[in-house]
C-alpha positions as CSV (number, residue, x, y, z in Angstrom):
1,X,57.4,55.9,97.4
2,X,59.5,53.4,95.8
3,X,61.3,54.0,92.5
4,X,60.5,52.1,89.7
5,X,62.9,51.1,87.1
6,X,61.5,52.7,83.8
7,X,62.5,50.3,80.6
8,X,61.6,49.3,77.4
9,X,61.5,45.9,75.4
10,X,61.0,45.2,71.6
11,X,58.2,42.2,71.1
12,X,59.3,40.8,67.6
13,X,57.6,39.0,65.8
14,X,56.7,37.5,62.3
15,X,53.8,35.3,60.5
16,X,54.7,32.2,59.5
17,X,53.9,30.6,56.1
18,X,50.3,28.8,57.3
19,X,49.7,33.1,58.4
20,X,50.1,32.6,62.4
21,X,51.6,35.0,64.1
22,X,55.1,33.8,65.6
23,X,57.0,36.1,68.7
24,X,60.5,35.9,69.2
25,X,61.9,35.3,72.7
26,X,65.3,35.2,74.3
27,X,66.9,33.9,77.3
28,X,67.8,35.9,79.8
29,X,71.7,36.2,80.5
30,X,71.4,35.8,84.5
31,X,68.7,32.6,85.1
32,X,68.2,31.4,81.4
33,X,63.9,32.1,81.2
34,X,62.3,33.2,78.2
35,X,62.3,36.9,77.9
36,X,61.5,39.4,75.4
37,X,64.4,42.1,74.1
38,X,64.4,44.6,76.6
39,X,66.7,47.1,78.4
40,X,67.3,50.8,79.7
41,X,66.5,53.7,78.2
42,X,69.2,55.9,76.5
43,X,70.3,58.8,76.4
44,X,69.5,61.0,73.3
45,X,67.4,58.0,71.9
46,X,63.7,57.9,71.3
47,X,62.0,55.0,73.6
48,X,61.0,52.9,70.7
49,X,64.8,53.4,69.0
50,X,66.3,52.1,72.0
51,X,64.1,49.3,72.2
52,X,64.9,48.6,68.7
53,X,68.6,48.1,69.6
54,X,67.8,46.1,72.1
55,X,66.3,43.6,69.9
56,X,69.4,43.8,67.3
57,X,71.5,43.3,70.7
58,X,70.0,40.4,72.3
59,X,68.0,38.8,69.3
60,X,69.9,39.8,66.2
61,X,66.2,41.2,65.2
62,X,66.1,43.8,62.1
63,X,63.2,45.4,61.3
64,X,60.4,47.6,62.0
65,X,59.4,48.8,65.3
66,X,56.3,50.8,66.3
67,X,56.7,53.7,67.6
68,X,53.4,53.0,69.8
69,X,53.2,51.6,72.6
70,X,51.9,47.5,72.5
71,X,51.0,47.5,76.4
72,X,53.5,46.9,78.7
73,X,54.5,45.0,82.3
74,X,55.9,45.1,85.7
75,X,58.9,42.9,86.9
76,X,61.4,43.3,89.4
77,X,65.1,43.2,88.5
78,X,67.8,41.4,90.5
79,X,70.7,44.2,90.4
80,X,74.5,43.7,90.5
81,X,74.3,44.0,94.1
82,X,72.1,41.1,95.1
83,X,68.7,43.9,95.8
84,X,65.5,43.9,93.6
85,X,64.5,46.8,91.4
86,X,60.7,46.9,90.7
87,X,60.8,48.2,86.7
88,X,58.0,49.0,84.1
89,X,58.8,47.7,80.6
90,X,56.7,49.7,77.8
91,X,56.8,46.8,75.0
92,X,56.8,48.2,71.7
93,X,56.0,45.5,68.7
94,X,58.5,45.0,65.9
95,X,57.8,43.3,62.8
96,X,61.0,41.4,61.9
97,X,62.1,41.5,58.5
98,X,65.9,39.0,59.5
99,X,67.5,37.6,61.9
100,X,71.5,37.9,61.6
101,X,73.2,35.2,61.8
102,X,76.1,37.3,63.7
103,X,75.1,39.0,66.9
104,X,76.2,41.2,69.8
105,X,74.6,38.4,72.0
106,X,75.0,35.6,70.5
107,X,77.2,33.9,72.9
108,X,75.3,34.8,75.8
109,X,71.5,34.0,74.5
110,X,69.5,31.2,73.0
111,X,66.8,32.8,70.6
112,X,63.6,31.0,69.2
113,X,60.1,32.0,67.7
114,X,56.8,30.7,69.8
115,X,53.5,31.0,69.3
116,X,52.3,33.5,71.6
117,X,50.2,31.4,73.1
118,X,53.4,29.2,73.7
119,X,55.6,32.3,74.7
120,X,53.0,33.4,77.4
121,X,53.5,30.0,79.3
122,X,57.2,30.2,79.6
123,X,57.4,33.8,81.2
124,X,57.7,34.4,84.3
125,X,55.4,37.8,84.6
126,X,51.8,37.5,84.5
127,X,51.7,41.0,82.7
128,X,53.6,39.5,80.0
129,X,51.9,36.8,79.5
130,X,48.3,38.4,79.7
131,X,50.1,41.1,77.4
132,X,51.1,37.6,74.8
133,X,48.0,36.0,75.1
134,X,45.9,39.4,73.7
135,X,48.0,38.4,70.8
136,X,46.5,35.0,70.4
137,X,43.0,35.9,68.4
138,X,43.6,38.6,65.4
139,X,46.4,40.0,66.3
140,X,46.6,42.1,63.3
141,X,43.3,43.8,64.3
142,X,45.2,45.3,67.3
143,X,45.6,49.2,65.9
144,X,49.1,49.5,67.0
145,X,50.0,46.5,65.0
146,X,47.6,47.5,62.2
147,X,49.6,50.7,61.6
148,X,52.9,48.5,61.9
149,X,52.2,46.8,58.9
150,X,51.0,49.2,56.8
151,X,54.5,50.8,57.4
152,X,56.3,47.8,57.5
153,X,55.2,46.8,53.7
């Protein structure tokens, strides 16, 4: 048996002012493609905290996560050393209350808000972008995301 990489990503996201739902992506650092805010888990934080770094990190995102799970996605990532790890990403959703301005990654990222419908065409994992598109119709009638905005308010 193989092992698989076990990390989690932040999905952030926002409505817009006509009330459609808007997802933020990032590039990734190595090949530039549209990723979500994702990373290892760490040690001493819960999974949905750490994910919630990760999207201060790479995005600049504050807000509120979910401490469920949103679905989540396999992909395999190109190590240090040229091999391939195959990882599962639990995505947790995040309701974003501001971007900073000032970020860790900053210098190393392009951010920008898609549709999801947009987001799921421009990543590469089919998981992801089946995960994106559930987004598409009533995305608020999702219970996860339900119970994120009656916390978030």
């Amino acid at each position: 048996m193989t092992d698989i990489g076990e990390q989690i990503g932040a999905l952030p996201m926002h409505w817009d002012k006509k009330g459609n739902l808007q997802v933020l992506m990032v590039t990734s650092r190595d090949t530039g493609r549209w990723v979500m805010p994702k990373g290892w888990l760490m040690d001493g934080k819960k999974p949905w905290a750490a994910a919630e770094i990760e999207a201060l990190e790479e995005a600049g995102a504050v807000g509120h996560i979910s401490r469920e799970v949103l679905g989540s996605f396999h992909y395999d990532k190109i190590l240090d050393d040229g091999s391939s790890l195959p990882c599962r990403v639990e995505v947790y959703p995040m309701i974003v209350e501001k971007l900073k301005r000032r970020w860790k990654e900053r210098n190393q990222r392009t951010r920008h808000w898609f549709s999801p419908k947009a987001a799921a065409k421009r990543v590469h994992e089919p998981e992801l972008s089946e995960l994106l598109l559930s987004l598409v119709d009533k995305p608020r009638k999702q219970p996860v995301i339900r119970q994120l905005l009656k916390r978030a308010v």
